[in-house]
DOZA-290096 format. One line per 8 residues: their letters; for each residue x, y, z of N, C-alpha, C. Coordinates in Angstrom, 1 decimal, always signed. Layout:
a> X,Y,Z,X,Y,Z,X,Y,Z ~ ...
//
This chain:
xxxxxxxx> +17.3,+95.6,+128.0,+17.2,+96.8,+127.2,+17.0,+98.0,+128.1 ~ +17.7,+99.3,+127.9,+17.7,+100.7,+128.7,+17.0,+101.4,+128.1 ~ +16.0,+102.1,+128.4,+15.2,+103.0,+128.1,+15.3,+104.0,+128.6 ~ +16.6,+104.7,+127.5,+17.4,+106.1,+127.8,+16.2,+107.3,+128.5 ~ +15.3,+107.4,+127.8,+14.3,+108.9,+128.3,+13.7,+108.5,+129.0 ~ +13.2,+107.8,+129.9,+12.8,+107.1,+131.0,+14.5,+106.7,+132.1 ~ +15.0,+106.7,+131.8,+16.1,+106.9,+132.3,+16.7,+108.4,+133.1 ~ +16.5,+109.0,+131.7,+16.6,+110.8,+131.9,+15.6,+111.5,+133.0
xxxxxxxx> +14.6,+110.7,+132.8,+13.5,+111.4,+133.4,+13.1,+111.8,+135.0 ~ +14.1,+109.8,+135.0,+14.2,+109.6,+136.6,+15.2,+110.1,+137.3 ~ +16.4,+110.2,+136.0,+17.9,+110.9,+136.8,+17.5,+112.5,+137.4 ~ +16.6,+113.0,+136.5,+15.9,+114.4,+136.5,+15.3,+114.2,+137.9 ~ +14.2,+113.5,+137.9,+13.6,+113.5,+139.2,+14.4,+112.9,+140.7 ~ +15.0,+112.4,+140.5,+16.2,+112.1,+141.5,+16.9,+113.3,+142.1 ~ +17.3,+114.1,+141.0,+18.2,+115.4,+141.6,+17.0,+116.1,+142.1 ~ +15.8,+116.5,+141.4,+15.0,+117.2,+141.9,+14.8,+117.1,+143.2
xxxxxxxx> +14.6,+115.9,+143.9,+14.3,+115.2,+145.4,+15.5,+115.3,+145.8 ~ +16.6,+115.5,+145.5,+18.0,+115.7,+146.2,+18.1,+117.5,+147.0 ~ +17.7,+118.1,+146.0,+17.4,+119.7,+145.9,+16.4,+119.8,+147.2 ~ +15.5,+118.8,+146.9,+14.0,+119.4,+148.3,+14.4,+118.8,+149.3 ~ +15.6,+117.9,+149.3,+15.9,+117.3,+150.7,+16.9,+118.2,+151.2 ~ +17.9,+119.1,+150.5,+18.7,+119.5,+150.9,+17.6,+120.8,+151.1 ~ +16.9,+121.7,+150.5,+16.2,+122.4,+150.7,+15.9,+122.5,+151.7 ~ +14.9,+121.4,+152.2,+14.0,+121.3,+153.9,+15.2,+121.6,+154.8
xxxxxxxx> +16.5,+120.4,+154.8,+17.4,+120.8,+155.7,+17.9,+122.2,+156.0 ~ +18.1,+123.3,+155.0,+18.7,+124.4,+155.3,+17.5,+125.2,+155.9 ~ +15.9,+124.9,+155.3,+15.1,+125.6,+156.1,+14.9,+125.5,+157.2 ~ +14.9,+124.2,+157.4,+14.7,+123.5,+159.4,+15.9,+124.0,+160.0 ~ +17.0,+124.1,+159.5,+18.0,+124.9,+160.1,+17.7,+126.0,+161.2 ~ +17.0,+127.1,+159.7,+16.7,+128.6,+160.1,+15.9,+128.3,+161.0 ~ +14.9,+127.5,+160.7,+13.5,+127.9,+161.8,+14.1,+127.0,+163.0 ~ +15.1,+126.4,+163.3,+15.5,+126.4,+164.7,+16.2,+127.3,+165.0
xxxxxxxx> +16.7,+128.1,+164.8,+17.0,+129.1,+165.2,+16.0,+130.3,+165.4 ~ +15.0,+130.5,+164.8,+13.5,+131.1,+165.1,+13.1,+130.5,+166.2 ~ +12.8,+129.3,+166.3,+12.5,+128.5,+167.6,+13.0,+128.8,+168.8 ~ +14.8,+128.7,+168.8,+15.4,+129.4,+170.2,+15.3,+130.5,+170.7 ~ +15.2,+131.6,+169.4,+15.0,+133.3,+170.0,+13.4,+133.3,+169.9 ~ +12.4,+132.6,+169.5,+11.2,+132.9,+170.5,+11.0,+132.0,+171.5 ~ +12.1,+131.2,+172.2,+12.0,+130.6,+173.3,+12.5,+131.3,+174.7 ~ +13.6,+132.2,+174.0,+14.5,+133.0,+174.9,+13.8,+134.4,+174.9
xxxxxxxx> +13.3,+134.7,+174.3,+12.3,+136.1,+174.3,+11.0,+135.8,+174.2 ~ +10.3,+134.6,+175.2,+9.0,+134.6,+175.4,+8.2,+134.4,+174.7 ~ +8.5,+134.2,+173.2,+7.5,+134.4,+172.4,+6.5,+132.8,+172.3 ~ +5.6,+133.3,+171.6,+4.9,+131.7,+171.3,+5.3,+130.9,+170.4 ~ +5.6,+129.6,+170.7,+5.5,+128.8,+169.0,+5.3,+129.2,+167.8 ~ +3.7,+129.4,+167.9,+2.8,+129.4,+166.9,+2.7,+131.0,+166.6 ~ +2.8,+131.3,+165.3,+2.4,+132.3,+165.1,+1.4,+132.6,+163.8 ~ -0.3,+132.2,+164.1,-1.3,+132.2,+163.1,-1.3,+133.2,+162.1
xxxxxxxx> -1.0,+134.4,+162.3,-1.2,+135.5,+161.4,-0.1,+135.4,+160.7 ~ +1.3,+135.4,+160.5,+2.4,+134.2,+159.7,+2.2,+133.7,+159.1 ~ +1.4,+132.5,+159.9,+1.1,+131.1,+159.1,+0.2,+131.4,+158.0 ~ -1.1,+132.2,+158.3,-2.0,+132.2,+157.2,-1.2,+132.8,+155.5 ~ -0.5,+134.0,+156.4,+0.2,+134.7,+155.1,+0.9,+134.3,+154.6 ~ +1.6,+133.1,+154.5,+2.3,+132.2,+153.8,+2.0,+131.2,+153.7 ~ +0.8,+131.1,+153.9,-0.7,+130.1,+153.1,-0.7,+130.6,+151.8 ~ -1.0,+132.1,+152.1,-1.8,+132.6,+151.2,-0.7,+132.5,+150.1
xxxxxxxx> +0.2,+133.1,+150.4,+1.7,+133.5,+149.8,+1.9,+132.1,+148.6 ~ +1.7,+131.2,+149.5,+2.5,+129.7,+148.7,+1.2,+129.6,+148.0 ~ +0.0,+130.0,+148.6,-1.1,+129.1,+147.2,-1.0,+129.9,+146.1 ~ -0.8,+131.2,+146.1,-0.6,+132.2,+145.0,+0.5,+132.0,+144.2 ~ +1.7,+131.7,+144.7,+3.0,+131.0,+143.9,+2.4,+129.6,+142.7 ~ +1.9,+129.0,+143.7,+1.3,+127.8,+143.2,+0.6,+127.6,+142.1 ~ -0.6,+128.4,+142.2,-1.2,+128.8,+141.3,-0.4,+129.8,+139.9 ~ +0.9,+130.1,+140.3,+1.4,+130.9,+139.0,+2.3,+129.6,+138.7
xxxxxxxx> +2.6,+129.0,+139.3,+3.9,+127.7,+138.6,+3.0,+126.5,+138.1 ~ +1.3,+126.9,+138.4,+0.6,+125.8,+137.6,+0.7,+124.3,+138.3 ~ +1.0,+124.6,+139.7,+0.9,+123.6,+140.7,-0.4,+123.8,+141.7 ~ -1.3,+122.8,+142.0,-2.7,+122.6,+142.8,-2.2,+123.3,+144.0 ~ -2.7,+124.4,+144.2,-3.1,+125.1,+145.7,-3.2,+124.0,+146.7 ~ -3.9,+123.9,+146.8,-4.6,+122.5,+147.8,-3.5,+121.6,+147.9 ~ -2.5,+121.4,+146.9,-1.1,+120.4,+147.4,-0.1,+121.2,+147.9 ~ -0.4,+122.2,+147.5,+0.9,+123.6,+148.4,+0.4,+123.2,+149.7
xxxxxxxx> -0.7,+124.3,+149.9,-1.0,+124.1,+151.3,-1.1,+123.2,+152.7 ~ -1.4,+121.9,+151.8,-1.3,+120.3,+152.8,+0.4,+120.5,+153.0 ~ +1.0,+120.6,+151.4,+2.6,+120.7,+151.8,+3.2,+121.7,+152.8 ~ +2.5,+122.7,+153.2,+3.5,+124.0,+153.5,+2.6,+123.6,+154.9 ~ +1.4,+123.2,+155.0,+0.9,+123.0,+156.6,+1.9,+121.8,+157.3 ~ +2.1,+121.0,+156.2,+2.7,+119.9,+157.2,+4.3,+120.4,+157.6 ~ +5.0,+121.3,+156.8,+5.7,+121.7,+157.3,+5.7,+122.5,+158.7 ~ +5.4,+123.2,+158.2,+4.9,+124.4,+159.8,+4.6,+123.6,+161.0
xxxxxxxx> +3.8,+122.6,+160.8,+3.1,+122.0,+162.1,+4.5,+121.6,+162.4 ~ +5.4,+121.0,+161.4,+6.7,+120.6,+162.4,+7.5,+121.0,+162.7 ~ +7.4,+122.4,+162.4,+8.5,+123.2,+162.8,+7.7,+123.8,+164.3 ~ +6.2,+123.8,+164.4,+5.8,+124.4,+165.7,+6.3,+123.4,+166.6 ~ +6.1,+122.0,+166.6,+6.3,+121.2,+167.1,+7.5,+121.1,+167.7 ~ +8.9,+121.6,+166.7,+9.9,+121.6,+167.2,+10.4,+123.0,+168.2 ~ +9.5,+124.3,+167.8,+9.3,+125.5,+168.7,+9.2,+124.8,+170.4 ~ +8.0,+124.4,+170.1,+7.2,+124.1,+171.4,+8.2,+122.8,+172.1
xxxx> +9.1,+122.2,+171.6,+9.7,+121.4,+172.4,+11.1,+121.8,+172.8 ~ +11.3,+123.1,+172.2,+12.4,+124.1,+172.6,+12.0,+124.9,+173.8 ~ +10.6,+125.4,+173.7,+10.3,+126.3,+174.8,+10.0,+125.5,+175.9 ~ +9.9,+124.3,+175.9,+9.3,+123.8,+176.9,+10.1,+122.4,+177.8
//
């Protein structure tokens, strides 16, 4: 026996995870290319005052879409740490 709305729910959530995988990919894109022109113009990896502002930026979104701050932020730090990571292995 199929259990159509449990069915729907996951087709729903399937595409949703299709969207944030293709999502990440077009962002990791950009930020390699952020990566190469602050490698070719000296700049640092890491840029803190950035990073905090789109801390702040994403917990405030978060908090208006009624999503836990505190899961933004673990989410949007783990990104960044990998995109510094991929900075720093361009510059170096």
């Amino acid at each position: 026996m199929t259990d159509t709305t449990l069915q729907g729910y996951r087709e729903s959530i399937d595409n949703i995870d299709a969207a944030l995988v293709f999502l990440l990919a077009e962002r990791f894109k950009v930020t390699q290319k952020v990566g190469a022109y602050k490698a070719t113009a000296g700049l640092a990896p890491a840029d803190p005052a950035r990073e905090a502002a789109q801390i702040a930026r994403l917990r405030s979104l978060a908090t208006d879409a009624r999503l836990d701050p505190e899961f933004s932020e673990k989410f949007l730090r783990f990104i960044i740490d990998e995109v510094i990571r991929h900075h720093a292995a361009a510059a170096g």
